[in-house]
C-alpha positions in Angstrom: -31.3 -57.3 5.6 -27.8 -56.6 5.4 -28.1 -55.0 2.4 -30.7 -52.4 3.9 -28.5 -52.5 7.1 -24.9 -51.4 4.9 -27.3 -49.2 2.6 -28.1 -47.2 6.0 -24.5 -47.4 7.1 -23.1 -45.5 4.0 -25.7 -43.0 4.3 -24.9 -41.6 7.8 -21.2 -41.7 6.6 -21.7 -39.7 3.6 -23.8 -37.7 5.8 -21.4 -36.8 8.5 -18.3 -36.8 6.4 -20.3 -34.1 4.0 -20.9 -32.0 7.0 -17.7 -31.8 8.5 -16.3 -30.3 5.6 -19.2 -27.6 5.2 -18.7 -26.8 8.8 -14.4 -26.0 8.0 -15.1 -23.0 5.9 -15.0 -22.5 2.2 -11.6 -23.7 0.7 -11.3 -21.7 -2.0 -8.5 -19.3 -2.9 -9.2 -15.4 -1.4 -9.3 -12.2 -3.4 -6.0 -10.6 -3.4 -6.3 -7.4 -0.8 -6.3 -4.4 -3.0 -3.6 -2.3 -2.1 -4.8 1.5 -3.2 -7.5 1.1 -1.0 -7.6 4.4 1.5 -6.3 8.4 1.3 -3.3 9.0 -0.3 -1.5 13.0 -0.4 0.3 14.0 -3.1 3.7 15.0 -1.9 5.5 15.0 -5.6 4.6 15.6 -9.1 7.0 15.7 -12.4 5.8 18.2 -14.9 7.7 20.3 -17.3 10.5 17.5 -17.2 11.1 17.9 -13.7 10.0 17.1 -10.4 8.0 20.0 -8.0 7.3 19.3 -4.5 3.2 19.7 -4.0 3.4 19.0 0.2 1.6 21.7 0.8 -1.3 21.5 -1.8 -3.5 19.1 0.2 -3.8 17.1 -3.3 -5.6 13.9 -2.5 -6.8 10.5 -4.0 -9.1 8.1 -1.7 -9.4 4.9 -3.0 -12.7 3.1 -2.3 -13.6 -0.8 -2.0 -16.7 -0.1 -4.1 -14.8 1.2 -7.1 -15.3 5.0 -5.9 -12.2 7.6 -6.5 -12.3 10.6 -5.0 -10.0 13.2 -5.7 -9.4 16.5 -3.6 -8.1 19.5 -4.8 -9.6 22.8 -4.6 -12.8 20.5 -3.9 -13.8 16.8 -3.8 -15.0 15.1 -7.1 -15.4 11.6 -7.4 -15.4 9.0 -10.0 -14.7 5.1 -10.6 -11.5 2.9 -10.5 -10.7 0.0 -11.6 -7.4 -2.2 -11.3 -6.6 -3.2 -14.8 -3.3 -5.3 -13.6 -1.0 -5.5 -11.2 0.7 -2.2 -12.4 -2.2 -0.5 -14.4 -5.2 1.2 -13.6 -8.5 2.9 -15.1 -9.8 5.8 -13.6 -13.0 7.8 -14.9 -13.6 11.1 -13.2 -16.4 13.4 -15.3 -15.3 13.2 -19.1 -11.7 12.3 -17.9 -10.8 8.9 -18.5 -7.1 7.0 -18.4 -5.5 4.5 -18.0 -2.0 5.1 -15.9 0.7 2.8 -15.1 1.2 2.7 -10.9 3.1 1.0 -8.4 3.5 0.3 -4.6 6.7 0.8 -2.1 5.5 0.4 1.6 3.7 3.6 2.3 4.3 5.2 -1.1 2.5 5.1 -4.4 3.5 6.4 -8.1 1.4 6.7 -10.7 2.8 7.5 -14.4 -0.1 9.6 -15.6 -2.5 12.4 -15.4 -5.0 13.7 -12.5 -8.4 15.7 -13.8 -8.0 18.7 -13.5 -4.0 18.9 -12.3 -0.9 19.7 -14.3 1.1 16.6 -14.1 2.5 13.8 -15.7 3.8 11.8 -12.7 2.7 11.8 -9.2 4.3 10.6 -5.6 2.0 10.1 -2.7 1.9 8.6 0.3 -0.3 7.1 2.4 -2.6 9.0 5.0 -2.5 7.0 8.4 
C-alpha cells in the first residue's frame, strides 16, 4: 500500500512540477532582431571615385521580414534578401544578383556594393521614420 501510495505521490509531483515550467514560457534563446528591416533613402553614393550627394533622388530600399526587397527609383521593383552575416548580404532583384558588404550606425546604413539598375559602387542611407 505504501508503495501504490508513494507511486501516486511522485506522479502528481512530476505532474505539477512539469506544468509549471510549460506555463513560464519557452526558454530558449530569441532570434536576433534584424536590423535592415524598414525604408531606408539613399542620401549618398561613391561612384567614379568620389562621393555625390543623391538627397534629392527619392532612391529607396525597404527591407521586408519575409525576405522581400523593394527598391524605388524611377518605380518600385522588388526582389529577395537575405542576411548572409553580420556584415554581408545577398540580394536578388530580376537577373541581378550580389552579394555586398553593409553595416549599421544608429540611423544610418552603408552598403559596399551595387543597386539594379543604379550607377554606384557605395551607398549611404538613412533610415525613413
Amino acid at each position: 500500500m505504501k508503495t501504490v501510495r508513494f507511486f501516486v505521490i511522485s506522479i502528481v509531483l512530476c505532474s505539477i512540477v512539469l506544468f509549471s515550467f510549460s506555463c513560464t514560457g519557452n526558454p530558449t534563446v530569441t532570434k536576433p532582431k534584424n536590423p535592415l528591416i524598414g525604408k531606408w533613402e539613399a542620401f549618398s553614393k561613391f561612384a567614379f571615385d568620389e562621393w555625390y550627394d543623391v538627397s534629392g533622388d527619392h532612391i529607396t530600399l525597404e527591407f521586408l521580414n519575409d525576405g522581400t526587397l523593394i527598391v524605388n527609383y524611377n518605380g518600385a521593383i522588388a526582389g529577395s534578401y537575405r542576411i548572409i552575416d553580420q556584415n554581408r548580404i545577398e540580394y536578388k532583384i530580376e537577373q541581378f544578383d550580389t552579394v555586398a558588404e553593409f553595416s549599421i550606425s544608429g540611423d544610418e546604413l552603408t552598403i559596399q556594393g551595387a543597386l539594379p539598375g543604379i550607377i554606384g559602387e557605395a551607398w549611404k542611407l538613412r533610415k525613413v521614420k
